[in-house]
Biotite code that builds the C-alpha atoms (Angstrom):
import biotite.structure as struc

atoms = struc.array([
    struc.Atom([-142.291, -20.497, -70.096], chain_id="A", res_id=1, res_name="UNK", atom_name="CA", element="C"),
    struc.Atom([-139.251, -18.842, -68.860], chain_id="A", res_id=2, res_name="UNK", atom_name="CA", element="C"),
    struc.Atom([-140.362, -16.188, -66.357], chain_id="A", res_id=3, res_name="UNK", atom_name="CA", element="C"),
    struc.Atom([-138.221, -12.713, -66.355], chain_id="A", res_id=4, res_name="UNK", atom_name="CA", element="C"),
    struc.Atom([-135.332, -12.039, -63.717], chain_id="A", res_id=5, res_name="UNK", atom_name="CA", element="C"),
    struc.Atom([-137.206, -9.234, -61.965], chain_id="A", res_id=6, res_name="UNK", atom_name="CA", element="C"),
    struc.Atom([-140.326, -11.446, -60.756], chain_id="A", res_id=7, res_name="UNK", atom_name="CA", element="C"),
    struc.Atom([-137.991, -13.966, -59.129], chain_id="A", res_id=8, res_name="UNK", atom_name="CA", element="C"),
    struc.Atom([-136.452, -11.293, -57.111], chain_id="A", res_id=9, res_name="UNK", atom_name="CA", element="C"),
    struc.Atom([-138.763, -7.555, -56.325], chain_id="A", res_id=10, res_name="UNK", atom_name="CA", element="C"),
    struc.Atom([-141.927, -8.840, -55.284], chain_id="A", res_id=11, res_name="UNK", atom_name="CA", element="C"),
    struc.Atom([-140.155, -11.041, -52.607], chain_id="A", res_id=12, res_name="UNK", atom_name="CA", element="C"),
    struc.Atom([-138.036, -8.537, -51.841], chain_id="A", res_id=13, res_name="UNK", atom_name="CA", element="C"),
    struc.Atom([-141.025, -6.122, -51.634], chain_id="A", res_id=14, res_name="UNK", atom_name="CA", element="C"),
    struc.Atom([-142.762, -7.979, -49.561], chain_id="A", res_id=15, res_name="UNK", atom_name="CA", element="C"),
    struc.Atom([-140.953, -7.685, -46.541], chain_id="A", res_id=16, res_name="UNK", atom_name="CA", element="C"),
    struc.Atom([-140.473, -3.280, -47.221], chain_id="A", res_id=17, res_name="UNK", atom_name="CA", element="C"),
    struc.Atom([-143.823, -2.610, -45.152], chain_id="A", res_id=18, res_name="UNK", atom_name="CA", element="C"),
    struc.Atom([-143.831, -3.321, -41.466], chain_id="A", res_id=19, res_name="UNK", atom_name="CA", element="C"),
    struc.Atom([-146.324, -1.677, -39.027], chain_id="A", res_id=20, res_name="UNK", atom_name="CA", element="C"),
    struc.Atom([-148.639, -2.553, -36.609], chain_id="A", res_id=21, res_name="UNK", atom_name="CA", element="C"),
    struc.Atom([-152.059, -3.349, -38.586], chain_id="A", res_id=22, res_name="UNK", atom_name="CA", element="C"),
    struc.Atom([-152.612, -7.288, -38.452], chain_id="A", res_id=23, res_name="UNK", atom_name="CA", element="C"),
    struc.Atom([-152.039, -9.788, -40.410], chain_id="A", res_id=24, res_name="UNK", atom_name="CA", element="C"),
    struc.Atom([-155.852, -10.794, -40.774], chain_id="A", res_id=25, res_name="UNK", atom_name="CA", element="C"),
    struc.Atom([-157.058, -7.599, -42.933], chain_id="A", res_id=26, res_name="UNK", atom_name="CA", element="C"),
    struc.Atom([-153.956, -7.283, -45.040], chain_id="A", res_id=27, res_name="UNK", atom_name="CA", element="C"),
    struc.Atom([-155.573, -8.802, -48.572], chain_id="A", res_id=28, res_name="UNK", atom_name="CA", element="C"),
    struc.Atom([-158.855, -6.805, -48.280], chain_id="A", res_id=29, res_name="UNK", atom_name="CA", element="C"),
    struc.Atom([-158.825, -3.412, -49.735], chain_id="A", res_id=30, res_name="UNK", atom_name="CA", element="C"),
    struc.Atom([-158.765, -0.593, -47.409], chain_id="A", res_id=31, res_name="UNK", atom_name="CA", element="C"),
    struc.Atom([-161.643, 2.168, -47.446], chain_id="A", res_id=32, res_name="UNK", atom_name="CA", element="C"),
    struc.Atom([-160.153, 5.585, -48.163], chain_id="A", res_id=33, res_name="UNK", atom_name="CA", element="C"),
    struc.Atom([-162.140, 8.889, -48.951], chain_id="A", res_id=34, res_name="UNK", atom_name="CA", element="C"),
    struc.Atom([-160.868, 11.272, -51.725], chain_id="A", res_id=35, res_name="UNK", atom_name="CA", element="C"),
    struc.Atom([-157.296, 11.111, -53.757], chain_id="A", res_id=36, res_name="UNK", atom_name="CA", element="C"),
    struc.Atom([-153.752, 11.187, -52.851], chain_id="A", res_id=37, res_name="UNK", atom_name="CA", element="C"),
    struc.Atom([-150.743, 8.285, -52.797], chain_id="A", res_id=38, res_name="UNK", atom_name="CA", element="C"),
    struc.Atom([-152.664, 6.200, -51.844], chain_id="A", res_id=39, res_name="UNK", atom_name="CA", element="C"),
    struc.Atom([-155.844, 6.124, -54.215], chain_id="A", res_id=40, res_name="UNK", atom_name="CA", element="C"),
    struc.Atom([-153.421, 6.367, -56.731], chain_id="A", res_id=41, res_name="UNK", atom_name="CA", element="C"),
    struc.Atom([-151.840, 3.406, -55.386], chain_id="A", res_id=42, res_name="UNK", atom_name="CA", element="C"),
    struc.Atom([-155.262, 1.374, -55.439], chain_id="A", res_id=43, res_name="UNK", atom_name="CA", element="C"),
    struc.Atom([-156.239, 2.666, -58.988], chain_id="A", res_id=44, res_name="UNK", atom_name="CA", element="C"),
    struc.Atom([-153.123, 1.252, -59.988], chain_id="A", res_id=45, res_name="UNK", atom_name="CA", element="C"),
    struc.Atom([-153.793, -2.053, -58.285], chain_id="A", res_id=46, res_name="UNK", atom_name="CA", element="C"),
    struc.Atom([-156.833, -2.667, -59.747], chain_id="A", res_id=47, res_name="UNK", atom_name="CA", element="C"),
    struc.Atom([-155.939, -1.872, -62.958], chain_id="A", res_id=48, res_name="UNK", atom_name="CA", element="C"),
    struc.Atom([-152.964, -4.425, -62.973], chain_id="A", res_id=49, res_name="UNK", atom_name="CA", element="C"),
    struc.Atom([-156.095, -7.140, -61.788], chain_id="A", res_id=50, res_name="UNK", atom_name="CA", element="C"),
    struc.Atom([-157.931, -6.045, -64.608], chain_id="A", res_id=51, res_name="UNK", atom_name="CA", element="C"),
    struc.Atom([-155.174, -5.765, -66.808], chain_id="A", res_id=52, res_name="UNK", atom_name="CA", element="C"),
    struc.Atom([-153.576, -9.394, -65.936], chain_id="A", res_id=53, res_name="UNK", atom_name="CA", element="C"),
    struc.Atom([-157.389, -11.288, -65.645], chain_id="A", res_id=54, res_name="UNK", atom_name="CA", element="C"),
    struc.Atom([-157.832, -9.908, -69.210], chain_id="A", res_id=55, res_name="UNK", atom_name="CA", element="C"),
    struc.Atom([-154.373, -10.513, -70.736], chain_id="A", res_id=56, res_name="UNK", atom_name="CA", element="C"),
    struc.Atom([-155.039, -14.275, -69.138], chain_id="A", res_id=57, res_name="UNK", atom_name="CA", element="C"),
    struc.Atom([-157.859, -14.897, -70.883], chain_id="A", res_id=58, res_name="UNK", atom_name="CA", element="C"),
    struc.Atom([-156.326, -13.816, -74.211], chain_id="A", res_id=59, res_name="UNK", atom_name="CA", element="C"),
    struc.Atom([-153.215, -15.556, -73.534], chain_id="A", res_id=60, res_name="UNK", atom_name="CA", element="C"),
    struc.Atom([-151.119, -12.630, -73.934], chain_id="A", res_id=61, res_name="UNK", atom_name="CA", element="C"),
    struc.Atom([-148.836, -13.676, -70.933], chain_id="A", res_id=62, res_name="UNK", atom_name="CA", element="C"),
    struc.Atom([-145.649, -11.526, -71.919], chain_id="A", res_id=63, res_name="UNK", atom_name="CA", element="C"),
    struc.Atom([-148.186, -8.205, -71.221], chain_id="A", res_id=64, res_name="UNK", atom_name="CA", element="C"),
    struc.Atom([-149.549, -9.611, -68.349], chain_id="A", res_id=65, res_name="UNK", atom_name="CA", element="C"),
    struc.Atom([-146.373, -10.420, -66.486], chain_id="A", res_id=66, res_name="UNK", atom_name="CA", element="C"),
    struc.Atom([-145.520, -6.459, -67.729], chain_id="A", res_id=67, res_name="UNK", atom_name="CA", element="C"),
    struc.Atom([-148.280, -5.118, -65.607], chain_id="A", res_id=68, res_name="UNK", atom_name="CA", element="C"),
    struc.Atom([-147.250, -6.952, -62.964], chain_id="A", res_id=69, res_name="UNK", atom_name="CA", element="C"),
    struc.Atom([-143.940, -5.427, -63.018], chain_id="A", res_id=70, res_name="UNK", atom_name="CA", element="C"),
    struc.Atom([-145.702, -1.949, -63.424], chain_id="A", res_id=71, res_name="UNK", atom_name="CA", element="C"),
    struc.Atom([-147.277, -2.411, -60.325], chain_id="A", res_id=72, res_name="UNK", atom_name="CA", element="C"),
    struc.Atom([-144.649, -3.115, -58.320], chain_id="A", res_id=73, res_name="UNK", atom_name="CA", element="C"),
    struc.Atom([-142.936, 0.175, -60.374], chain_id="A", res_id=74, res_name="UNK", atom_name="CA", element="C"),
    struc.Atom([-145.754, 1.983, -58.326], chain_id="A", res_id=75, res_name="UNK", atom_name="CA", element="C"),
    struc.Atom([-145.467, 0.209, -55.031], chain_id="A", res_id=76, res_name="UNK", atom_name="CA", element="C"),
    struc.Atom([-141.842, 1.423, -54.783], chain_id="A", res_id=77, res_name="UNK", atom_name="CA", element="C"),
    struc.Atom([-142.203, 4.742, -55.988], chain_id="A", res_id=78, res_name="UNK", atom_name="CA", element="C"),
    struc.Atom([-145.213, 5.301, -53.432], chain_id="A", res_id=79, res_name="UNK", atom_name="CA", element="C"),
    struc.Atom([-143.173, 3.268, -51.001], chain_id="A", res_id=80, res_name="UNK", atom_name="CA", element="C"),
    struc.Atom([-142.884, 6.864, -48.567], chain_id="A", res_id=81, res_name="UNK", atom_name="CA", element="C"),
    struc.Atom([-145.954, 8.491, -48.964], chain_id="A", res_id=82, res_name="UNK", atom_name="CA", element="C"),
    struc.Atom([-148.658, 5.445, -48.881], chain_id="A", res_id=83, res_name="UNK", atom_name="CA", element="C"),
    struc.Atom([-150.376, 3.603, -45.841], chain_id="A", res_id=84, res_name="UNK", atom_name="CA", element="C"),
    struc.Atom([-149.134, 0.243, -44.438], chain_id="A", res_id=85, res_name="UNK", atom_name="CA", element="C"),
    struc.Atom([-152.489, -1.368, -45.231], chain_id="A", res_id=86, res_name="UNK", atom_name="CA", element="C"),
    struc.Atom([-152.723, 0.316, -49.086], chain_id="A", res_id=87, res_name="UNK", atom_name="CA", element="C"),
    struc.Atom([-149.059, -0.962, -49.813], chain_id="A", res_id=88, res_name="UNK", atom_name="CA", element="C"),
    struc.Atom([-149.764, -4.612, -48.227], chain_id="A", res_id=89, res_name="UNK", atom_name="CA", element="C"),
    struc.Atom([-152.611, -5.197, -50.270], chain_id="A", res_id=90, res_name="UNK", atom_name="CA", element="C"),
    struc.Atom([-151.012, -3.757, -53.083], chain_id="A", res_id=91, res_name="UNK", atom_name="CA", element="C"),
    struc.Atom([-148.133, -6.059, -52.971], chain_id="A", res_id=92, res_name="UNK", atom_name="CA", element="C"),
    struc.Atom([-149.935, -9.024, -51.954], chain_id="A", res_id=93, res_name="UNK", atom_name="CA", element="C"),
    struc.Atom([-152.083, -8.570, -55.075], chain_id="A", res_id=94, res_name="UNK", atom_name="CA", element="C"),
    struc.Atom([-148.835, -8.397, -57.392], chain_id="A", res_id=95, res_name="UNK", atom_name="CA", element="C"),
    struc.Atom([-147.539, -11.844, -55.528], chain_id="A", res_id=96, res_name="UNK", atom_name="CA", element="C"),
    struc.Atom([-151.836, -13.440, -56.297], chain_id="A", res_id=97, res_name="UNK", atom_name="CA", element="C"),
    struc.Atom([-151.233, -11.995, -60.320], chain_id="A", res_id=98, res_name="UNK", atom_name="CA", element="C"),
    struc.Atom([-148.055, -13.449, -60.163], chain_id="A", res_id=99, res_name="UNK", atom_name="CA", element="C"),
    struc.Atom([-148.767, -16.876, -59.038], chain_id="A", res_id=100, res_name="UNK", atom_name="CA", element="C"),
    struc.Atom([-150.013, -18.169, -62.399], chain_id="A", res_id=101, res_name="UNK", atom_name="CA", element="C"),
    struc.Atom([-146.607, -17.422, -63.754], chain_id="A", res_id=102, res_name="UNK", atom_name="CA", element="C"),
    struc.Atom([-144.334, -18.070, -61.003], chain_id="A", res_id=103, res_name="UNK", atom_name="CA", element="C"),
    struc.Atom([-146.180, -19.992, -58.172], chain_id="A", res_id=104, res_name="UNK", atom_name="CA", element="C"),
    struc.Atom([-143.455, -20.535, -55.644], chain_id="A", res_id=105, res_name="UNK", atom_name="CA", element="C"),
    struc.Atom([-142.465, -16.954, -55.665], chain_id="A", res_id=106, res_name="UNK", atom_name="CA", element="C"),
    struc.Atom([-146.380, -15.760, -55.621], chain_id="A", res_id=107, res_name="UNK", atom_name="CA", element="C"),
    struc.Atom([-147.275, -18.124, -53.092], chain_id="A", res_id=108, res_name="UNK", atom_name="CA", element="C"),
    struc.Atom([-144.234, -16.840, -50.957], chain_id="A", res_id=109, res_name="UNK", atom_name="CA", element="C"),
    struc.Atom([-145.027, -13.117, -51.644], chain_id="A", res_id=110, res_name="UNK", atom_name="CA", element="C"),
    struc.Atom([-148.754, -13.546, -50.500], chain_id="A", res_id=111, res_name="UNK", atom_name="CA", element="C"),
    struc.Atom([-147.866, -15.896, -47.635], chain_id="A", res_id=112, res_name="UNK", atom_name="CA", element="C"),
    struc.Atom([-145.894, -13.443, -46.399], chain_id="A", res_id=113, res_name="UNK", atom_name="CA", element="C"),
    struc.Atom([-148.323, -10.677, -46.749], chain_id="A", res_id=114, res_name="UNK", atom_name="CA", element="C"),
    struc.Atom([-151.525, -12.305, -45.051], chain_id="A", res_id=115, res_name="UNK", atom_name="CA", element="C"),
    struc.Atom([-150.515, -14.139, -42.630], chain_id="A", res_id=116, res_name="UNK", atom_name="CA", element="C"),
    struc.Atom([-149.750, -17.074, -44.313], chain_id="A", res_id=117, res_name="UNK", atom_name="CA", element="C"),
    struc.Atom([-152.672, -17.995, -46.403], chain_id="A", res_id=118, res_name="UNK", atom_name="CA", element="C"),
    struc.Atom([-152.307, -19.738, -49.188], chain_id="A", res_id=119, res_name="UNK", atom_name="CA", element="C"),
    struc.Atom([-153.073, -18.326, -52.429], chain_id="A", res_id=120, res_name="UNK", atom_name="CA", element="C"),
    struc.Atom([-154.258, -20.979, -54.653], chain_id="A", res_id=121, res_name="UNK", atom_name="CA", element="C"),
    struc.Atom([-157.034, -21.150, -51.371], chain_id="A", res_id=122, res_name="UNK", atom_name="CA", element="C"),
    struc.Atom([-158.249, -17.191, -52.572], chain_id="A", res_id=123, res_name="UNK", atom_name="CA", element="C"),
    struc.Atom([-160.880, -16.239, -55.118], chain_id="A", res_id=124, res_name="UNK", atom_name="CA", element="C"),
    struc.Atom([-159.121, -14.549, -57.967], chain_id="A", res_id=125, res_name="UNK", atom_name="CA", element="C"),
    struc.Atom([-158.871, -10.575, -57.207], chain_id="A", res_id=126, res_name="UNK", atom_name="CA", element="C"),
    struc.Atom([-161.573, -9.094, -58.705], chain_id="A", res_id=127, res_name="UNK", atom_name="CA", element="C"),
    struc.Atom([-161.036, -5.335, -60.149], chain_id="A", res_id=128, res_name="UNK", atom_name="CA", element="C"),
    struc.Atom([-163.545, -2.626, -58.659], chain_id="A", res_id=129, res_name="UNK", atom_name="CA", element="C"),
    struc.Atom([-165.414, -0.677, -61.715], chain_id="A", res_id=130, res_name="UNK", atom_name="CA", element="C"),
    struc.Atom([-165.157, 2.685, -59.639], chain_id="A", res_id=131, res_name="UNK", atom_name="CA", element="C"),
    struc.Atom([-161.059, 2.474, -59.133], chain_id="A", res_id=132, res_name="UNK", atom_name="CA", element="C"),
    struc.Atom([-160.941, 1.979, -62.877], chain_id="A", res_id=133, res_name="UNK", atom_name="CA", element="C"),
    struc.Atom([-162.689, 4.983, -63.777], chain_id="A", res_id=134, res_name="UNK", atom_name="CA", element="C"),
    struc.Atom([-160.552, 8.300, -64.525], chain_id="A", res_id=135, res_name="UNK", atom_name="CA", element="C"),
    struc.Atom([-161.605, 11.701, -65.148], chain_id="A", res_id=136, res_name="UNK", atom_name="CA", element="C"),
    struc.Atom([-158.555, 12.000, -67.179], chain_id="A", res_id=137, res_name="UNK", atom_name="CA", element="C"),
    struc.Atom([-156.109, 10.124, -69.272], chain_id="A", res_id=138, res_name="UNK", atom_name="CA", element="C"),
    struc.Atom([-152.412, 10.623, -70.748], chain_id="A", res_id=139, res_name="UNK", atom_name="CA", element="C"),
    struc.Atom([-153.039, 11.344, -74.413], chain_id="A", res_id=140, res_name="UNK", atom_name="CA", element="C"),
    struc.Atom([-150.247, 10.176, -77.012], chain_id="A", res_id=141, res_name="UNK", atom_name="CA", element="C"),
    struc.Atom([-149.920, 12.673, -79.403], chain_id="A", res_id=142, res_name="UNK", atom_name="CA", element="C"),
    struc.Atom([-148.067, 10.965, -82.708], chain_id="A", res_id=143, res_name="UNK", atom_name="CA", element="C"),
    struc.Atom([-146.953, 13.051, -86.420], chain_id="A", res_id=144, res_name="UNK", atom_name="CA", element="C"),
    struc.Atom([-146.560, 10.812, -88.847], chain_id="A", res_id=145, res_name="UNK", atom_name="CA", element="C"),
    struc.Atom([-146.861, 7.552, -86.597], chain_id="A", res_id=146, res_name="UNK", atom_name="CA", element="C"),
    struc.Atom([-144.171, 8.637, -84.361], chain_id="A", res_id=147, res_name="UNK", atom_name="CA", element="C"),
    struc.Atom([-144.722, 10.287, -80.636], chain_id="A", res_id=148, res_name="UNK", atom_name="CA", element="C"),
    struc.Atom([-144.059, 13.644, -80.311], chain_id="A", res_id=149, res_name="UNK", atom_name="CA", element="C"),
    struc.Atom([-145.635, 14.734, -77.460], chain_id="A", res_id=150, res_name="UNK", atom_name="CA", element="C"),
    struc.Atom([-148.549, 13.454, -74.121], chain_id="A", res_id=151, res_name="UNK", atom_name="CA", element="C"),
    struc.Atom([-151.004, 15.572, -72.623], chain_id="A", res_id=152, res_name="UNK", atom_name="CA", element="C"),
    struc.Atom([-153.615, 14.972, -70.315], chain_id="A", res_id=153, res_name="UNK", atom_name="CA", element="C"),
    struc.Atom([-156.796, 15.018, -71.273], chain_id="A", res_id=154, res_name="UNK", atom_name="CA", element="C"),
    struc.Atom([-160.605, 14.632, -70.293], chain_id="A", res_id=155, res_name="UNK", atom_name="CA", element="C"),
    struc.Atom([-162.062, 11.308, -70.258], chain_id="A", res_id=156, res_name="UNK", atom_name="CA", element="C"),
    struc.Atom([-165.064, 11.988, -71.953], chain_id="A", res_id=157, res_name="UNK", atom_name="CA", element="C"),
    struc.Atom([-163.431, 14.986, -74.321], chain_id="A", res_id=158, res_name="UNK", atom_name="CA", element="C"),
    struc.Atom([-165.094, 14.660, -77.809], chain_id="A", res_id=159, res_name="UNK", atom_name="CA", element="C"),
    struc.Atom([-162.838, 13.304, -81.288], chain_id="A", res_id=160, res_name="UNK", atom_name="CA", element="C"),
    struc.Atom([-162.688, 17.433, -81.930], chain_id="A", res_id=161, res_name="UNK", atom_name="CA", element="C"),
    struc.Atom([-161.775, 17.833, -78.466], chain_id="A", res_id=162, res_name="UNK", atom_name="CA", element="C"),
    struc.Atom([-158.713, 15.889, -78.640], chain_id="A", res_id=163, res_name="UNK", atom_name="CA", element="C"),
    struc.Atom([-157.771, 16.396, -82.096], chain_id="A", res_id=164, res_name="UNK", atom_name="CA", element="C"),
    struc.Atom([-157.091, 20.290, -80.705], chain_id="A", res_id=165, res_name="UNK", atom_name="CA", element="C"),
    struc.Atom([-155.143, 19.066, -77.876], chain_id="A", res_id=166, res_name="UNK", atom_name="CA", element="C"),
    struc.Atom([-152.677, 17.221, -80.037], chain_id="A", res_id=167, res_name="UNK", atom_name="CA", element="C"),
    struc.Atom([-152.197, 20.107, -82.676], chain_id="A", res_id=168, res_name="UNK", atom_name="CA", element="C"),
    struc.Atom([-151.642, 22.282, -79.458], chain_id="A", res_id=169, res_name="UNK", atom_name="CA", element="C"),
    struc.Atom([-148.960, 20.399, -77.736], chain_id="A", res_id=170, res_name="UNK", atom_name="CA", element="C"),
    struc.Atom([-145.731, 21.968, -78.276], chain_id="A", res_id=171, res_name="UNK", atom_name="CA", element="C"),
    struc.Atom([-143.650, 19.148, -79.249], chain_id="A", res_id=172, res_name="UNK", atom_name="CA", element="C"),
    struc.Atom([-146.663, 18.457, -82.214], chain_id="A", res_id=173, res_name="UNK", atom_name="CA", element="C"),
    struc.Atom([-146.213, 22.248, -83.231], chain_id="A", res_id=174, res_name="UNK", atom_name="CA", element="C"),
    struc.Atom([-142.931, 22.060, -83.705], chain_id="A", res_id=175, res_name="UNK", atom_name="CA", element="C"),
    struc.Atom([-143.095, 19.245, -86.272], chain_id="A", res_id=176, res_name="UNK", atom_name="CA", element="C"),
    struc.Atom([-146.763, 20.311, -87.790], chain_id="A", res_id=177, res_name="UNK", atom_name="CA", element="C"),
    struc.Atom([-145.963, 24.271, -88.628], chain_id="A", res_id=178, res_name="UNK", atom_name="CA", element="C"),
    struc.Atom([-145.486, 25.169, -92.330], chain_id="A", res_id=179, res_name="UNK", atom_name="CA", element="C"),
    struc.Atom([-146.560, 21.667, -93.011], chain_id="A", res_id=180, res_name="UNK", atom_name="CA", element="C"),
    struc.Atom([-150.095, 20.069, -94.426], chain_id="A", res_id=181, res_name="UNK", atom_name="CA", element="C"),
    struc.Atom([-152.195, 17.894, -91.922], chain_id="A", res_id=182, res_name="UNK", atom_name="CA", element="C"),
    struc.Atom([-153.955, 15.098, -94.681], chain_id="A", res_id=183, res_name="UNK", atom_name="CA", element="C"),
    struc.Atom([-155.281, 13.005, -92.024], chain_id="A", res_id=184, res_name="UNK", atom_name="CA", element="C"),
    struc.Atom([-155.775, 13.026, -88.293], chain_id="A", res_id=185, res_name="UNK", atom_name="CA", element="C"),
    struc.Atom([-156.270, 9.917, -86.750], chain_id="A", res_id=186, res_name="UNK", atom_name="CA", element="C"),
    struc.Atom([-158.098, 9.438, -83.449], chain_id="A", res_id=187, res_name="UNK", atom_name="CA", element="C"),
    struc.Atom([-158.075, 6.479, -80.817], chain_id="A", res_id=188, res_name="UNK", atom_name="CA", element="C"),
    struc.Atom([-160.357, 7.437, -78.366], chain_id="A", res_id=189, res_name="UNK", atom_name="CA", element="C"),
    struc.Atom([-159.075, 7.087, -74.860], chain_id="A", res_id=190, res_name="UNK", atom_name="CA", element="C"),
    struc.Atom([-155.831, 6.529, -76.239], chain_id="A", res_id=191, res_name="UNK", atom_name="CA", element="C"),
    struc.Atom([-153.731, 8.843, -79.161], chain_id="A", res_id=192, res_name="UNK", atom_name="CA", element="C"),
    struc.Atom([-154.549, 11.260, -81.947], chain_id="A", res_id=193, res_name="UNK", atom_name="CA", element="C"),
    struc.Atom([-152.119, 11.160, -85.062], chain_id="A", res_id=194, res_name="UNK", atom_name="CA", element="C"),
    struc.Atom([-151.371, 13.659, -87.446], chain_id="A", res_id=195, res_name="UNK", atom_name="CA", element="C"),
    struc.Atom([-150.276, 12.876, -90.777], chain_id="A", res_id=196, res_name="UNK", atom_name="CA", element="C"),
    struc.Atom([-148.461, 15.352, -92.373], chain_id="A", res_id=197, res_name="UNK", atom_name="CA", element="C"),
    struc.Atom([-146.101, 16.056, -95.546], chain_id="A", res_id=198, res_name="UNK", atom_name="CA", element="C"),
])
């Protein structure tokens, strides 16, 4: 399986970006933070990329897998500024444990690097917390005739109604809905509404 450009060459490369004084010992456990911010926002991300991956393993859908990988180490470097030491270490050195089924030298490397110099393959596979992958609110795809027009955010537990609304509100949706007939709206709960007009 030919593995993509990009892991062979970020996460390592990532892996050196956060320096500090925390130790070496606690840098794979999560750290305990209060509230949101960069940094929650940094773990939610983490653990959904465990989730994500462990799930995507099982299904064998390795190409999507390998793609949250890559979206987590997106995040990492955005948040690079404005997250702790500790919340990017274990961050990365999760990417290099996800990435070890797929590229072992390079994951090994990454989450040498990161803990001290344990060795991966001698870790429990990262386990996702339930509580870091619940949201109070999602990005909504809003779609007219099958084609995105428009996200909004919107309420985890909003009702079918609920978002059906939000989509006909968005403005991008108006624009391509007004003087025309809605025949069928569509609705993926947690995911997109679409409108199918003529």
């Amino acid at each position: 399986m030919a593995v993509p450009r990009a892991a062979h060459v970020r996460p390592g490369r990532s892996a050196h970006a956060p320096t500090g004084t925390e130790s070496q010992a606690s840098v794979v456990e999560a750290p305990e933070l209060d509230g949101g911010g960069p940094d929650v926002e940094l773990l939610r991300k983490t653990h959904w990329a465990i989730d994500k991956v462990s799930g995507d393993l099982r299904r064998f859908a390795f190409n999507t897998a390998i793609a949250a990988v890559m979206e987590l180490l997106n995040e990492c470097s955005r948040l690079r500024e404005e997250t702790a030491v500790g919340t990017r270490r274990f961050a990365l050195a999760t990417a290099g444990s996800l990435l070890f089924p797929f590229a072992p030298h390079v994951g090994a490397d990454v989450y040498a690097l990161l803990s001290g110099g344990e060795r991966v393959w001698e870790q429990p596979w990262p386990r996702a917390d339930p509580a870091l992958l619940e949201r109070e609110s999602y990005e909504l795809v809003c779609q007219v005739n099958g084609r995105v027009r428009d996200r909004v955010q919107a309420a985890a537990d909003a009702s079918a109604d609920e978002l059906k609304e939000l989509c006909r509100a968005a403005p991008n949706v108006r624009a391509h809905v007004d003087g025309r007939e809605i025949v069928k709206e569509v609705v993926v709960p947690g995911k997109l509404v679409n409108l199918v007009v003529r």
